[in-house]
C-alpha positions as CSV (number, residue, x, y, z in Angstrom):
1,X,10.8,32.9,-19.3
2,X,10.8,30.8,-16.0
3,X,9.2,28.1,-17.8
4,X,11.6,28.1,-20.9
5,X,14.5,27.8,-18.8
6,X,13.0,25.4,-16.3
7,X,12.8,23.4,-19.8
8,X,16.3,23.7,-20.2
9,X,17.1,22.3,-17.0
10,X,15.6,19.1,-18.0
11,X,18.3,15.9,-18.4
12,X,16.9,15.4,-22.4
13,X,17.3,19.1,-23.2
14,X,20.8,19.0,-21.9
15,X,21.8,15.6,-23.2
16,X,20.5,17.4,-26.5
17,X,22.2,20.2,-26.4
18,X,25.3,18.4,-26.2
19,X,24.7,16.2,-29.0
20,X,23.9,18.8,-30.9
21,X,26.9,21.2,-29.6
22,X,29.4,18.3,-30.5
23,X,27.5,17.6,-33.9
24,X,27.9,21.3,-35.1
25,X,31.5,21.1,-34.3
26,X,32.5,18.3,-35.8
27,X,30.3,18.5,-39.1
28,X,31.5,22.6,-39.5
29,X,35.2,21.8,-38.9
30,X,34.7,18.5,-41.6
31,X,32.5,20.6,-43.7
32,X,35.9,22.7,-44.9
33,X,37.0,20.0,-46.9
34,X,34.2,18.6,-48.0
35,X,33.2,22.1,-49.8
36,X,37.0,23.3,-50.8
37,X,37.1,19.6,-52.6
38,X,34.0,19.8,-54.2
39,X,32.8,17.0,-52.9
40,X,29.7,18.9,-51.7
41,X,27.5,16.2,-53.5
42,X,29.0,13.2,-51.9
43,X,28.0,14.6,-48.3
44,X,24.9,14.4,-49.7
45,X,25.1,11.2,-50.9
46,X,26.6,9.5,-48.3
47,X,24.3,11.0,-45.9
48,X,21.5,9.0,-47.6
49,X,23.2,5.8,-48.5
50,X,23.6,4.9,-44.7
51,X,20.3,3.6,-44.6
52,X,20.9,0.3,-45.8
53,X,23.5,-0.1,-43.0
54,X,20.9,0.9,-40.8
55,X,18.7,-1.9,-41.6
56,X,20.9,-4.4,-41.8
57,X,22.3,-3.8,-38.6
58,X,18.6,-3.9,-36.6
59,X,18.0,-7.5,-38.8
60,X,21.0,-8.7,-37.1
61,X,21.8,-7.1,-34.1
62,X,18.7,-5.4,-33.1
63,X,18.1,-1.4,-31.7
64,X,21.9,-0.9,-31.0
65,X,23.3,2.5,-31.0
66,X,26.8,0.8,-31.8
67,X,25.4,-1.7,-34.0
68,X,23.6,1.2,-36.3
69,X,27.0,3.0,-36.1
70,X,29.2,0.2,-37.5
71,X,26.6,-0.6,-40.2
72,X,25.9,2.7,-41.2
73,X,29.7,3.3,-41.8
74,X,30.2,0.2,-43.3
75,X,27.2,1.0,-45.8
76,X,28.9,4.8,-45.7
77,X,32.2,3.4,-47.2
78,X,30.8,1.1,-49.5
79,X,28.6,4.0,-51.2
80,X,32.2,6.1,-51.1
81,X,34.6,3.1,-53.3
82,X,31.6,2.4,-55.5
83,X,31.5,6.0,-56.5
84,X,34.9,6.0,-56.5
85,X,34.9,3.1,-58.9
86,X,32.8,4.1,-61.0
87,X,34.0,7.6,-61.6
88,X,37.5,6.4,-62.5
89,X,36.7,2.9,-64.2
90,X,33.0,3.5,-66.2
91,X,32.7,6.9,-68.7
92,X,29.9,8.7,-66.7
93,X,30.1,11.7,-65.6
94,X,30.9,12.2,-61.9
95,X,27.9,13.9,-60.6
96,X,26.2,11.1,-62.2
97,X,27.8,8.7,-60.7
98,X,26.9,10.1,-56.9
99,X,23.5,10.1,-58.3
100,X,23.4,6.7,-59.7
101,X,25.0,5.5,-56.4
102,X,23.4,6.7,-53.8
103,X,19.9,6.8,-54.8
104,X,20.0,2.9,-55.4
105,X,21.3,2.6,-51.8
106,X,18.8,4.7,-50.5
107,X,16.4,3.0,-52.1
108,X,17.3,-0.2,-50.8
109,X,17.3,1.2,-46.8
110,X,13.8,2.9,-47.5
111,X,12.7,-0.7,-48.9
112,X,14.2,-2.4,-45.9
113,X,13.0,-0.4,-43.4
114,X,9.9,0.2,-44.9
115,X,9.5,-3.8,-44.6
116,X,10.2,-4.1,-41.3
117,X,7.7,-1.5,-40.2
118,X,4.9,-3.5,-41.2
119,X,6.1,-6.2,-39.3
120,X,5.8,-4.4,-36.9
121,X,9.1,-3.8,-35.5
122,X,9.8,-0.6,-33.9
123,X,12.1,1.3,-36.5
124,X,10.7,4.8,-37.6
125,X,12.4,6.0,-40.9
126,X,11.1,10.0,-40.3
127,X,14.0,9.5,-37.0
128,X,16.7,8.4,-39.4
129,X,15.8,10.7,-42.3
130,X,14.6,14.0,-39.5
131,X,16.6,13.2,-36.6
132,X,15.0,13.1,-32.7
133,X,17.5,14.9,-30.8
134,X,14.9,15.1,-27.9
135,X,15.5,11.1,-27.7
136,X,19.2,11.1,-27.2
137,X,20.4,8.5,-24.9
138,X,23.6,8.4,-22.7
139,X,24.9,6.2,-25.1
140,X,24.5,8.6,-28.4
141,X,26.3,11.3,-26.2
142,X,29.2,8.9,-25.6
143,X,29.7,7.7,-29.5
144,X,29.7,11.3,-30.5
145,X,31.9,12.5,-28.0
146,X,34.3,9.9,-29.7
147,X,33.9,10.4,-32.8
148,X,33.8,14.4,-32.6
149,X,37.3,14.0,-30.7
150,X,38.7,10.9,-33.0
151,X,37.5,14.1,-36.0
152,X,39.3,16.6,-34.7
153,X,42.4,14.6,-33.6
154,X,42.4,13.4,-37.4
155,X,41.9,16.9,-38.4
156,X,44.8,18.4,-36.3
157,X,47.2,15.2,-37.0
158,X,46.7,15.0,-41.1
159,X,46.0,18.2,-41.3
160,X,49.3,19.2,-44.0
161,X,48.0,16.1,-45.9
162,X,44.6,17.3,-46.4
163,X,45.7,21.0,-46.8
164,X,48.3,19.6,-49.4
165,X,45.6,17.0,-51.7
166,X,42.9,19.8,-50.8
167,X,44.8,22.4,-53.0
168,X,47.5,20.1,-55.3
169,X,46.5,17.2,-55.4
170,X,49.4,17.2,-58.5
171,X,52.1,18.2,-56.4
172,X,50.9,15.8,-53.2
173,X,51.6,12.8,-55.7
174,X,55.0,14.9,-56.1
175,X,55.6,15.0,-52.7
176,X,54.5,10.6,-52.4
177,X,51.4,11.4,-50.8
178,X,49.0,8.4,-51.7
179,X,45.8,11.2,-52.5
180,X,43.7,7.7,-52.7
181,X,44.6,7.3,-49.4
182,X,44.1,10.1,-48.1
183,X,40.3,10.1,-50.3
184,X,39.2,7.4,-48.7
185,X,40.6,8.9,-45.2
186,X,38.5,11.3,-45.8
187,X,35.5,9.6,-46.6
188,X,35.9,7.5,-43.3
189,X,35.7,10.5,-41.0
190,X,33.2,11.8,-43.3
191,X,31.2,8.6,-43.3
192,X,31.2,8.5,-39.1
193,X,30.5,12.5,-39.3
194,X,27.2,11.6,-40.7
195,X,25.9,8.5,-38.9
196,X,27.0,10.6,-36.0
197,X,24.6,13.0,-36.8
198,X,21.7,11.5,-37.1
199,X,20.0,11.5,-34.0
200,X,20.4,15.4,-34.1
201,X,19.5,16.2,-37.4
202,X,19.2,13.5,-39.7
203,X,20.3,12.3,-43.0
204,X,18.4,14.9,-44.5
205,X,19.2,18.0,-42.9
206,X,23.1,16.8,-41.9
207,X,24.2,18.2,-45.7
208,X,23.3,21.5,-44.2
209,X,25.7,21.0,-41.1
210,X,28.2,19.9,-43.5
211,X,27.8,22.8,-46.1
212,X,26.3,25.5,-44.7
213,X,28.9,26.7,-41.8
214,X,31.7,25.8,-44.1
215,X,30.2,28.2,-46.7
216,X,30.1,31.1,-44.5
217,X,33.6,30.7,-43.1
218,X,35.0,31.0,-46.7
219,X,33.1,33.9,-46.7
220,X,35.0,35.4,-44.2
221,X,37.8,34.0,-43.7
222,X,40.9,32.9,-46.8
223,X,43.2,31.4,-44.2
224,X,42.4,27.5,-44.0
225,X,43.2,27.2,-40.1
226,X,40.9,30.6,-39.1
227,X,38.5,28.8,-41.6
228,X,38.3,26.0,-39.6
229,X,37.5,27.6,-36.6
230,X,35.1,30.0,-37.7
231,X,33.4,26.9,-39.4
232,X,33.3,24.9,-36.2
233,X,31.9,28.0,-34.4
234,X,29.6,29.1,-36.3
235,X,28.1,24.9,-36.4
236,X,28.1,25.1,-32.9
237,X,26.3,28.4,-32.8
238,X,23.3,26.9,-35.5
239,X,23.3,24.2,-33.4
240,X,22.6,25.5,-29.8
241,X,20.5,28.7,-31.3
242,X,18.4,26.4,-33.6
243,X,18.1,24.4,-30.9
244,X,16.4,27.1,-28.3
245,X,14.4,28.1,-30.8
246,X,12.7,24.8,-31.7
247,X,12.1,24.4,-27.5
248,X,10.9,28.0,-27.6
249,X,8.7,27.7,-30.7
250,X,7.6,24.2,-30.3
251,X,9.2,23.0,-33.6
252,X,11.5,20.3,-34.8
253,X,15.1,21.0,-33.3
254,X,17.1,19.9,-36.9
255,X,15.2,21.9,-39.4
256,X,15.7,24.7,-36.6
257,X,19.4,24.5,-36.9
258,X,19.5,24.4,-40.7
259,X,17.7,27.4,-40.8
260,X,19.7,29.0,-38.4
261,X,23.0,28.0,-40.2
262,X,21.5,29.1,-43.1
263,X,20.7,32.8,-41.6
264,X,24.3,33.0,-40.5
265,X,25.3,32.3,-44.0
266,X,22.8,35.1,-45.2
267,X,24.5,37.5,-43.0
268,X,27.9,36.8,-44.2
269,X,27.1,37.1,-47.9
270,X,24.9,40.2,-46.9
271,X,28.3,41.4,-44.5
272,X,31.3,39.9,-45.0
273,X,34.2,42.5,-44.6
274,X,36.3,41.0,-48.0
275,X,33.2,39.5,-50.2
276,X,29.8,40.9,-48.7
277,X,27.5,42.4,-51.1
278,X,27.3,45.5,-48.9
279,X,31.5,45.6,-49.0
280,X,30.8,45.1,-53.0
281,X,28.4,48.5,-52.8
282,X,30.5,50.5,-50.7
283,X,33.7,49.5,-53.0
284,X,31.7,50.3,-56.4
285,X,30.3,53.5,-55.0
286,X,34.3,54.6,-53.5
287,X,35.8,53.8,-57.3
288,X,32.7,55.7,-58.8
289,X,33.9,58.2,-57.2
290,X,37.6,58.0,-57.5
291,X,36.9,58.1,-60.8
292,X,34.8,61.0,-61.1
293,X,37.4,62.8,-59.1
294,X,40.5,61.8,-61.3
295,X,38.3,62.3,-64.7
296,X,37.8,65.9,-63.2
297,X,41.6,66.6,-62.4
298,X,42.5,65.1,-66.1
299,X,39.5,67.3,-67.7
300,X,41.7,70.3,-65.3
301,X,44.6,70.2,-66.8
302,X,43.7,69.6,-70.5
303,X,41.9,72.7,-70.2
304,X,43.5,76.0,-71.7
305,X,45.3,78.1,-68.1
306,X,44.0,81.4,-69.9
307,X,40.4,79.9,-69.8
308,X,40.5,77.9,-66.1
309,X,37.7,75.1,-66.4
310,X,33.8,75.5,-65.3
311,X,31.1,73.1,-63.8
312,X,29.4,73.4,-66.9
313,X,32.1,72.6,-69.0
314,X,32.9,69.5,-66.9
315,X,29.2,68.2,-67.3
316,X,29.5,68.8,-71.1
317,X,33.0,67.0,-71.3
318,X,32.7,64.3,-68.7
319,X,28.5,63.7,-69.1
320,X,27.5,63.8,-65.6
321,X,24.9,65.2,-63.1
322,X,25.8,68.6,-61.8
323,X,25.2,67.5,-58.5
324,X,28.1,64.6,-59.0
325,X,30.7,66.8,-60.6
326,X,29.8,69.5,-57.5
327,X,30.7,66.5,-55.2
328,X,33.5,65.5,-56.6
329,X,35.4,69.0,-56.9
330,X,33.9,69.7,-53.2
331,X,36.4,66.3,-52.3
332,X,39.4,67.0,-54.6
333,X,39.5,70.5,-52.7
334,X,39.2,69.0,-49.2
335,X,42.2,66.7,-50.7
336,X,44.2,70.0,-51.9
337,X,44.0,69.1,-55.1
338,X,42.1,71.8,-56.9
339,X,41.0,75.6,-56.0
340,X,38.6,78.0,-56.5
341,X,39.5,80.8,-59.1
342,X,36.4,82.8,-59.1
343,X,33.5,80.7,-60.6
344,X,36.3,78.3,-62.6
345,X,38.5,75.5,-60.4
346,X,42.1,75.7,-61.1
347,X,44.8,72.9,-60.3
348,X,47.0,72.8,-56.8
349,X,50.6,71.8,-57.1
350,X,49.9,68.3,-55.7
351,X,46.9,68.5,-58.0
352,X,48.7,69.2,-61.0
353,X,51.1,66.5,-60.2
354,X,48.0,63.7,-60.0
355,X,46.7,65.1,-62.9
356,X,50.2,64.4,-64.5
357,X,50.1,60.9,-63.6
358,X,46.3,60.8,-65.1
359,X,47.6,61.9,-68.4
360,X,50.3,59.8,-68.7
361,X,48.7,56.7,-67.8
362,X,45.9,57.1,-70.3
363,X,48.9,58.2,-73.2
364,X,51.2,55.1,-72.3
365,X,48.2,52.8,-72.4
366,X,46.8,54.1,-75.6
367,X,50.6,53.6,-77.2
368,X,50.9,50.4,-75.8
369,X,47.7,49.1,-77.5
370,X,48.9,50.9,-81.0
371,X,52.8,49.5,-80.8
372,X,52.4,46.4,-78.9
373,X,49.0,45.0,-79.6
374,X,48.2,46.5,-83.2
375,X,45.2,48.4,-82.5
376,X,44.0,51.0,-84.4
377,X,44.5,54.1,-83.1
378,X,41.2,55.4,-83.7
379,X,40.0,52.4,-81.4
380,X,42.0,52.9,-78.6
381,X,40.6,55.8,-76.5
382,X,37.5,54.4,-74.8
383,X,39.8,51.8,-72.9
384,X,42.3,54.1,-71.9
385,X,39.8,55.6,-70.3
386,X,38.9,53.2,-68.4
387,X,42.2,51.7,-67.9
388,X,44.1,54.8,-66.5
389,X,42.0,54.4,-63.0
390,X,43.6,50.6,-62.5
391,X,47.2,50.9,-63.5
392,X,49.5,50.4,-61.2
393,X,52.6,52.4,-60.8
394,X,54.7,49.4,-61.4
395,X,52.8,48.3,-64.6
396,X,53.2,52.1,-66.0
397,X,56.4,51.7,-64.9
398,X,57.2,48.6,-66.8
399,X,55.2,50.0,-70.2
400,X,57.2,52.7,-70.6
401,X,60.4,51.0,-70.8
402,X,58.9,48.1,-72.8
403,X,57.6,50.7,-75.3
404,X,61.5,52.9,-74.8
405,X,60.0,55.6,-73.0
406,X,58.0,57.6,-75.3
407,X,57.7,61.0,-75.9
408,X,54.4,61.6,-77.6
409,X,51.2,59.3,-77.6
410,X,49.8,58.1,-81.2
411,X,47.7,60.9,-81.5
412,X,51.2,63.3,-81.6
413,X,50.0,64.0,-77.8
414,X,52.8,64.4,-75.7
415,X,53.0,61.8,-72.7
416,X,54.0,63.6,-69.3
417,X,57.2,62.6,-67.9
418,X,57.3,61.2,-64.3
419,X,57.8,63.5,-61.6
């Protein structure tokens, strides 16, 4: 332990853990849009595309942090209005397009860069494509400090126009917001997101920064500003944990934080407290057995008073384990709702009254489908069935006076009235 935090002490592992701190920040926060416009695929692409603006920029200028930034944008932007372009002015489709696009451009920076290794010159591609956070300089740390805070400010400033073209693009034209302005806004910050990235994680692996924190936010958040925050959190968070665990594993730092980001997204679809699959379960296995419980309380009251209902005759009627029904009468008795009446269950007053509302729901509905949707009435008992758990009291409300508040059912049943 000693040695692992004497590690951390070092000037490279801090200077990297800033970087990356700064990079998970910027490319979560960014990543909202990018993944709520379905522009997940341009990240992508533009993250590969830079690397003709990479070479370019050594032929002329030489190893410059700042000269690799402006041509990398430059090549960035270019990639974004020829896509552009080409998606509103050629008839191909527009994932083809971002294929088309940037592959040829990252052909062309492989080629380039390719060339200049075997002359020799000192310009490793696996850096660009990988990332070498270990290597940052003082310089790196600077640019994307600037750009992370130029991000954000952009975020916080144009944040109704993004929100507004993110959502309605229709009713932003309304409004005389220029959305092609605003597009290619976008596609600046996200252009210097990702050549701001690559010292920590690459062209490769920045997608992941992009996507993957964004993805798990939505998951558990569906307000856009808390979205946001949880995004640029939980960036930061893949960042500076994938980042340990590379030192304390001895592994490369930017596949570490994918994978991290990537478990954090596991978690949330595994968790989330609106849309995790264990909320899912628990929700299926709570209207199972609201179900059970009201198909119970209707099978109750149908049943003759002179000859109160039995286990067995609930299993027979409702096809269910014994062991279910038990349960579920064992419940509607802790609710009040039914009691014991020697070896038969018998309706409470508050019971009775739920029952009621079972029976009328499933009676309305099965009317509704004969007089308003012309199904035969033969048809028409399997849905109700179903149905009566999921009406509202304002829908019943509203098909009983559309159908003029009916007195019998289409089976010559009488339909309860409300209580």
């Amino acid at each position: 332990m000693q040695e692992f935090l004497h590690i951390l002490s070092e000037p490279w592992a801090i200077r990297a853990m800033l970087v990356s701190s700064l990079v998970g920040i910027m490319c979560g926060t960014l990543g909202c849009f990018l993944v709520l416009r379905n522009m997940s695929l341009i990240g992508d692409a533009l993250s590969h595309a830079i690397l003709p603006g990479i070479y370019f920029s050594f032929v002329f200028f030489g190893y410059s942090t700042l000269g690799f930034f402006f041509g990398a944008t430059v090549a960035g932007m270019l990639t974004a209005v020829g896509i552009t372009w080409v998606q509103d002015h050629v008839k191909t489709k527009n994932d083809a397009a971002i294929g088309i696009i940037f592959t040829a451009m990252f052909s062309i920076g492989v080629i380039g860069i390719s060339a200049l290794a075997r002359t020799g010159a000192h310009l490793d591609l696996k850096d660009f494509l990988f990332g070498n956070v270990l290597g940052i300089s003082d310089s790196d740390i600077i640019l994307t400090s600037i750009i992370t805070v130029y991000t954000l400010i952009s975020i916080v400033v144009f944040y109704r126009y993004l929100f507004v073209t993110t959502f309605q693009p229709t009713i932003a034209t309304a409004m005389g917001f220029s959305t092609k302005t605003i597009h290619y806004f976008f596609m600046l910050l996200l252009s210097v997101a990702v050549v701001s990235s690559l010292g920590a994680v690459g062209v490769i692996l920045v997608v992941a920064m992009l996507i993957t924190p964004a993805a798990t936010a939505l998951l558990l958040s569906d307000n856009l500003k808390k979205v946001l925050i949880i995004s640029g959190l939980i960036g930061l968070l893949s960042a500076l944990v994938g980042f340990l665990v590379s030192v304390r594993f001895e592994t490369t730092p930017g596949p570490a934080m994918t994978l991290v980001a990537t478990s954090f997204y596991l978690i949330a679809v595994a968790f989330s407290p609106s849309k995790g699959l264990v909320f899912k379960y628990l929700q299926r296995r709570k209207q199972k057995s609201k179900i059970i419980k009201e198909d119970i309380l209707r099978q109750v009251i149908k049943a003759n008073e002179d000859y109160p209902i039995t286990i067995e005759h609930l299993r027979e009627k409702l096809g269910l384990q014994e062991t279910a029904i038990q349960k579920g009468i064992q419940n509607l008795k802790t609710l009040g709702l039914l009691k014991s009446k020697g070896m038969s269950v018998v309706l409470s007053d508050t019971g009775r009254k739920k029952a009621n509302d079972l029976v009328r729901a499933h009676r309305l509905w099965e009317t509704y489908q004969v007089d308003k949707m012309g199904i035969d009435a033969v048809q028409i008992h399997d849905e109700a069935d179903y149905l009566e758990h999921h009406l509202s009291e304002e829908l019943l409300e509203e098909i009983a006076q559309d159908l003029g508040f009916p007195e019998n059912d289409p089976h010559g049943s009488p339909i309860p009235p409300k209580e």
